[in-house]
C-alpha positions as CSV (number, residue, x, y, z in Angstrom):
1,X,-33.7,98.6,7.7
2,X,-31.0,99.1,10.6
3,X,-27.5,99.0,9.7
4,X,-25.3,97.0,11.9
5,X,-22.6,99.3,13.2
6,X,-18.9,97.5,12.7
7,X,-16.4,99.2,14.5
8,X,-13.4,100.2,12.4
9,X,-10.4,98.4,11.9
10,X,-8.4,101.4,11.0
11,X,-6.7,102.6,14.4
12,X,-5.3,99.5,15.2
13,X,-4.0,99.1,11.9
14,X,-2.4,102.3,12.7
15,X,-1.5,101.7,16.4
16,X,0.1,98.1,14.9
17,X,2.2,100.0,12.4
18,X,3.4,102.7,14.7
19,X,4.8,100.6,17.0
20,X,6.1,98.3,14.5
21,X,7.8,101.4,13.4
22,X,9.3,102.4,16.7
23,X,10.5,98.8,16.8
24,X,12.3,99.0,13.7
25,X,13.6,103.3,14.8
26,X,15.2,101.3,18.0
27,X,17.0,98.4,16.5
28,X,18.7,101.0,14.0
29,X,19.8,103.2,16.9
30,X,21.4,99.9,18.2
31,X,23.4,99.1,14.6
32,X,24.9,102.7,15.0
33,X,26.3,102.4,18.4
34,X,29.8,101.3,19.3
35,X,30.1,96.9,19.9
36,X,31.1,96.7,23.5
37,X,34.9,96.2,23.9
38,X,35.8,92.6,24.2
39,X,35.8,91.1,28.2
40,X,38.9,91.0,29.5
41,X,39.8,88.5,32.4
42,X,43.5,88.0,34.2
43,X,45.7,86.0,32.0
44,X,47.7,85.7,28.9
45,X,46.9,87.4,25.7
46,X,48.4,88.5,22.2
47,X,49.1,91.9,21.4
48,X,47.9,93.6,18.6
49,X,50.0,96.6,19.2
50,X,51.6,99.5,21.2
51,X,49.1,102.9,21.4
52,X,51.4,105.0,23.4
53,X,53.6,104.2,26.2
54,X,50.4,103.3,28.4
55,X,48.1,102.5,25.9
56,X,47.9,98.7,24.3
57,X,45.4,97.1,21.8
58,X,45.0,93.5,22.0
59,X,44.6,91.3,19.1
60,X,41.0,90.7,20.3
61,X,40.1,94.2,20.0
62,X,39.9,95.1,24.1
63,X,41.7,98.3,24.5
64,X,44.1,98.7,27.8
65,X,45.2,101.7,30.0
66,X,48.1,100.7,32.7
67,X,47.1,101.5,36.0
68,X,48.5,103.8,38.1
69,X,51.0,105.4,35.2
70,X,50.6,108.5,32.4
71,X,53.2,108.9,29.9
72,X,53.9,112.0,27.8
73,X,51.5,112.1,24.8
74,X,51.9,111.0,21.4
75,X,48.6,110.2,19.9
76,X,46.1,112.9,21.7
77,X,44.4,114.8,18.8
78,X,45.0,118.2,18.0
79,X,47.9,118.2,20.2
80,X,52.1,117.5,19.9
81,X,53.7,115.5,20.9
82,X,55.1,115.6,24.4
83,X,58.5,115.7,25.6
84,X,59.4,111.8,26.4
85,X,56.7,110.4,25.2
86,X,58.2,108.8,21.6
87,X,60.7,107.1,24.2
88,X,57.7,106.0,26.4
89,X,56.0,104.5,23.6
90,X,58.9,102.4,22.1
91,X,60.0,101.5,25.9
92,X,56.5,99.9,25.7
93,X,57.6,98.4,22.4
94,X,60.2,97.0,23.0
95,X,59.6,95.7,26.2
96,X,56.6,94.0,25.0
97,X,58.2,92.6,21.9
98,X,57.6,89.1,22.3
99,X,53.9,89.9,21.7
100,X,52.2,88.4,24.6
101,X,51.6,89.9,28.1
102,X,50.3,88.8,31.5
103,X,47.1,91.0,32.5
104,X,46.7,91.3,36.3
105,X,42.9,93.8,37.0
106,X,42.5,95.6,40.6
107,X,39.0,97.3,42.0
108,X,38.4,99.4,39.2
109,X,38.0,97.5,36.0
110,X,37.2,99.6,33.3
111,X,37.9,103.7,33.0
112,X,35.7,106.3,31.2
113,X,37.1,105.3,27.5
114,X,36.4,102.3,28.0
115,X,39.5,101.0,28.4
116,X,40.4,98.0,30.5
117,X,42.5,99.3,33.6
118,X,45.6,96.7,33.6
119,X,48.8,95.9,35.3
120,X,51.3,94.8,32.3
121,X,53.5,91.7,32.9
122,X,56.1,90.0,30.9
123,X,57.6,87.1,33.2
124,X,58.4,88.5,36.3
125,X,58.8,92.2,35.4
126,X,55.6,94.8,35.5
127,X,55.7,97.2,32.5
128,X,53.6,99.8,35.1
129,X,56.6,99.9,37.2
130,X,59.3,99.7,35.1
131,X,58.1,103.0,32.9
132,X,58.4,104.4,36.1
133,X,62.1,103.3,37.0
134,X,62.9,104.4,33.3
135,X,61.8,108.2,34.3
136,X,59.3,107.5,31.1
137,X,56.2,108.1,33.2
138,X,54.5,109.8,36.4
139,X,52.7,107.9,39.1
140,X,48.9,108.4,39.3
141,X,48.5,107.4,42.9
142,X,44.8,109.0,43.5
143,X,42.9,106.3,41.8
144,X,41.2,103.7,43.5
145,X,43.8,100.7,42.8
146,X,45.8,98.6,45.3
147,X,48.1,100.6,48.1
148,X,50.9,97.9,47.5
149,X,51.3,99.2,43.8
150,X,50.7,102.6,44.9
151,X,54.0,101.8,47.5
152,X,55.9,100.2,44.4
153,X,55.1,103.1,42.3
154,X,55.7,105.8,44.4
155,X,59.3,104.2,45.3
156,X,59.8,103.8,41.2
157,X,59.1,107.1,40.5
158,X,61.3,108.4,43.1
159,X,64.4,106.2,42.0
160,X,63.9,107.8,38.7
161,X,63.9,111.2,39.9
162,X,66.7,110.7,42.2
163,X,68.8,109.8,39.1
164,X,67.2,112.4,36.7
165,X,66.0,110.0,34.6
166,X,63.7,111.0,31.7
167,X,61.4,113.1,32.3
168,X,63.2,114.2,35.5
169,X,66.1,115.0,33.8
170,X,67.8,118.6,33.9
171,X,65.9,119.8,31.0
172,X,63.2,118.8,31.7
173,X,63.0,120.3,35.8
174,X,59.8,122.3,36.1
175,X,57.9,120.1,33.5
């Protein structure tokens, strides 16, 4: 009496399983990571709100970072907040108060928080440039961005500090 031999069906039950269970391992890692930020194209949207002076949220979720600008710092954690940069943030405000901008992108799209990189219009004025003017902001001219805004800037800046403005004011010389 031979016995037939019949392989067994238990390792590829168990192969099946463990890669059904690696299956189910990745899709959970991809629940716990962060949605992508909303796409961003040139044109008009609604603001959700004011960051800081050169921070903005729109209302669908993309966050900004003006291009070619740093304000003082109000919201960095664990930190104060910075000489001029409560007046940067309600300059922004309030010169954004109708709740809509007009985005304008360069080469560089997006920076290492994700942020979309952004020049800031309402009509005909750029909010970049006029933080500037206002002595409520330095120019960052080493990025990769366009050299006619780097020009504009860099002229902005130096009206500012020509008049003392803001952060180029007496009190603030050597800051």
């Amino acid at each position: 009496m031979s016995r037939r031999f019949r392989p067994s069906r238990r390792p590829t039950a168990l192969v099946a399983l463990l890669l059904l269970g690696l299956v189910a391992l990745r899709l959970g890692q991809g629940c716990l990571l962060e949605p992508a930020p909303q796409a961003v194209a040139e044109g008009t949207y609604r603001l959700q709100r004011v960051v800081d002076g050169d921070t903005l949220l729109l209302e669908n979720g993309a966050r900004l970072r003006l291009i070619g600008v740093d304000t003082p710092e109000t919201v960095k954690e664990d930190s104060p907040v910075e000489p001029w940069g409560s007046e940067a943030s309600a300059f922004s405000k309030e010169f954004l108060s109708a709740g809509e901008v007009r985005l304008q992108l360069d080469r560089e799209r997006v920076d290492q928080y994700d942020r979309f990189l952004v020049y800031a219009w309402v009509g005909e004025r750029l909010l970049n440039e006029e933080l500037l003017r206002a002595g409520l902001a330095r120019a960052r001219l080493g990025f990769n961005y366009s050299e006619s805004f780097k020009r504009r800037f860099r002229a902005a800046e130096a009206e500012a500090r020509d008049a003392r403005r803001g952060i180029w004011s007496r009190q603030n010389v050597g800051n």
